[in-house]
ROPA-784893 format. One record per residue: residue in three letters; x, y, z of N, C-alpha, C, O in turn. Coordinates in steps of 0.02 Angstrom, whole numbers, plus 50000, padded with zeros to 5 digits. Atoms other than C-alpha are relative to their C-alpha. Layout:
REM ROPA-784893
AlaXYZXYZXYZXYZ
...
END
This chain:
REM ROPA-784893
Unk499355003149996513804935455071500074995049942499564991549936
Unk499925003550041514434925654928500424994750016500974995350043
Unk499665005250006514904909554920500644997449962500464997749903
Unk499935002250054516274902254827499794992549994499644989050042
Unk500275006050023515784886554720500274995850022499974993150067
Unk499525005249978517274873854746499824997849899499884992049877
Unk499895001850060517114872354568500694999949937500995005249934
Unk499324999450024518654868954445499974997549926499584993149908
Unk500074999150080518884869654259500444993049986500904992250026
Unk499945005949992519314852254208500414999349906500335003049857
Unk499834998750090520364845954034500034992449981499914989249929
Unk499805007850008520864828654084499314994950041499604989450043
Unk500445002149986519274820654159499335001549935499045006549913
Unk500824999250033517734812954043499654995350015499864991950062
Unk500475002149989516314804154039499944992249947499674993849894
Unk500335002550062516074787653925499484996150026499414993950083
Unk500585002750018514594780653882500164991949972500564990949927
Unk499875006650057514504760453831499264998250036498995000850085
Unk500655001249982512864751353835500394992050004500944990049986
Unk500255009649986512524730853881499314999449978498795002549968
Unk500815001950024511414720253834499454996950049498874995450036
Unk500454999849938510854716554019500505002250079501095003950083
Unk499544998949934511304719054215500524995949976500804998949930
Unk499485005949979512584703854223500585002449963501115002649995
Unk499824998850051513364709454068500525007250017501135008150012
Unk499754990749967513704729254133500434998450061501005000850068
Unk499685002549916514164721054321500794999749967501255003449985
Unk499325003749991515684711454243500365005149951500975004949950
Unk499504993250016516214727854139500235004350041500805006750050
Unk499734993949940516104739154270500464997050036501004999750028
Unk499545003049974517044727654375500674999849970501165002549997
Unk499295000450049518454723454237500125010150017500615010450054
Unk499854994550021518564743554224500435001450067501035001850082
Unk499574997049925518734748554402500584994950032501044997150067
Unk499325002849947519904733254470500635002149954501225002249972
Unk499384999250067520934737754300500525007350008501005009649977
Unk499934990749978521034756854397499925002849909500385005849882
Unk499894996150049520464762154222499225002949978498925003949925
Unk500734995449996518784770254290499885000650076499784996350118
Unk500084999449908518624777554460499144997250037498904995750091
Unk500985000049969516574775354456499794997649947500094999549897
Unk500305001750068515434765754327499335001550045499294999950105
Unk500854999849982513454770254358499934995849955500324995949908
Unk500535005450037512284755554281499385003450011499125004650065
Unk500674998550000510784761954237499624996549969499744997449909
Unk500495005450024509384748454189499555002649978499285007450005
Unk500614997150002508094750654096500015003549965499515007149969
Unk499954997050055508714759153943499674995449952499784989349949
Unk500005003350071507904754953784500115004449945499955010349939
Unk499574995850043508914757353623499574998549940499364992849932
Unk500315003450059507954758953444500765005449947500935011349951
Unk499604998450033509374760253318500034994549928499954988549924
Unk499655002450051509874756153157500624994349997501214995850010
Unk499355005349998510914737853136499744994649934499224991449936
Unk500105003950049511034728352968499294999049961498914994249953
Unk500264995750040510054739152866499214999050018498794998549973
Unk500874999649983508204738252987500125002750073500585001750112
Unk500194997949938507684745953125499954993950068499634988750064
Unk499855004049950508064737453286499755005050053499755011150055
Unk500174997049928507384739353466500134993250045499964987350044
Unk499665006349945508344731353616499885004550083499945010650089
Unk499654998649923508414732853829500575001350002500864997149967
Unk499374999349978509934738153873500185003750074499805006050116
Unk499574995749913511124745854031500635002949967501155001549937
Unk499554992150024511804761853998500704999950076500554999750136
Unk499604999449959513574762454091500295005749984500375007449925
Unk499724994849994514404778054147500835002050041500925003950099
Unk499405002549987516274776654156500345009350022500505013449979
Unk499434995349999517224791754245500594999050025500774996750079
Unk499335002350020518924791654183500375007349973500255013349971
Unk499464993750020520314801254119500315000349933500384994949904
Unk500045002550078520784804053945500644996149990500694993049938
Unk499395003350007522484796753965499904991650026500354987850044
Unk500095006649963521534780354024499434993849928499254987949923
Unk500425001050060520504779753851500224995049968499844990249967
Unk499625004550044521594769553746499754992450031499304988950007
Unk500145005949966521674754453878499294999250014499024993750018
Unk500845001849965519814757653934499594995249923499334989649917
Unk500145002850055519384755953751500114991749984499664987749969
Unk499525006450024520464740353715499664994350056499724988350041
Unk500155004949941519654731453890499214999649946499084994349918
Unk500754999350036517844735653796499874996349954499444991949961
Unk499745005550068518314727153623500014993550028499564989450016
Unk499685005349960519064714053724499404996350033499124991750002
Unk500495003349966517724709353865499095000949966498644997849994
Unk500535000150001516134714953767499714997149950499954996749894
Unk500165005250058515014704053681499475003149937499124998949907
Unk500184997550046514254716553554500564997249951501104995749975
Unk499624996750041515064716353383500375007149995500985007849999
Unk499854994449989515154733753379499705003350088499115003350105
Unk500144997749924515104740853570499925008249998500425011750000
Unk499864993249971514614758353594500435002150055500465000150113
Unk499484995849945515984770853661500095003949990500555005449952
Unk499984991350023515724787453654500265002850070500025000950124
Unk499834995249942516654799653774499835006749995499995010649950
Unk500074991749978516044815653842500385003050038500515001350096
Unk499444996549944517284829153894499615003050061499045005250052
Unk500224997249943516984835054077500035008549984500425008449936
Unk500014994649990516864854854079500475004550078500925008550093
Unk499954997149935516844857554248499804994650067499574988950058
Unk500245006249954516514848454417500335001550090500845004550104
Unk499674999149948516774848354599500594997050028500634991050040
Unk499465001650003518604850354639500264993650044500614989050023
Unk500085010149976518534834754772499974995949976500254991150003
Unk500725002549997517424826754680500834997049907500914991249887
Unk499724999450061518794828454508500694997150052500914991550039
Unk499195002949965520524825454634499824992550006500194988449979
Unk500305008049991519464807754684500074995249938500324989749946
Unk499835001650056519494803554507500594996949985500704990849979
Unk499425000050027521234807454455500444996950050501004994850033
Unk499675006949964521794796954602499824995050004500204990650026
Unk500265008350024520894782554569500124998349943499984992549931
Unk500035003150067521204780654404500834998749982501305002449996
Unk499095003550028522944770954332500065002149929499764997649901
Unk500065002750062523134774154156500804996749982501344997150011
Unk499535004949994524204763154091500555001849908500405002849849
Unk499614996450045525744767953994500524997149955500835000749916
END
């Protein structure tokens, strides 16, 4: 007997990526994001360490990897809150498009999220 998945092909749901430079730091983004409705879910993950390139030497820092799902029509403002509340110079913000995802799981999303117009 076959199942179906509940799976659904997705265009307007992605993923961004921003790092901190500790918990406290990630807390009061994620927070700004979601009361702003301009991220339905942030994951904090602790316990990243970043070795990158910054003013021409090799750098190695702790950081908290945050995982913002959002909608691409929420990008602009999400961006602009990031600039705004984060205390990098330059803040990583990279978005990954969603593919696919469970169709619940994607409606939960796109009703939580405001973007702002």
């Amino acid at each position: 007997m076959q199942q179906t998945s509940n799976l659904a092909a997705i265009s307007d749901l992605v993923l961004v990526l921003v790092t901190a430079p500790d918990m406290n730091t990630a807390r009061r983004l994620a927070t700004c994001m979601v009361e702003a409705r301009l991220a339905a879910c942030v994951n904090l993950l602790p316990a990243v360490e970043s070795h990158y390139w910054w003013q021409g030497k090799i750098e190695q820092s702790p950081e908290v990897l945050l995982i913002c799902k959002t909608l691409r029509a929420c990008l602009a403002a999400l961006q602009a809150l990031v600039r705004r509340e984060h205390p990098y110079q330059v803040p990583e913000f990279v978005v990954v498009p969603v593919q696919e995802g469970l169709e619940a799981y994607i409606d939960w999303v796109r009703s939580e999220c405001r973007p702002k117009g």
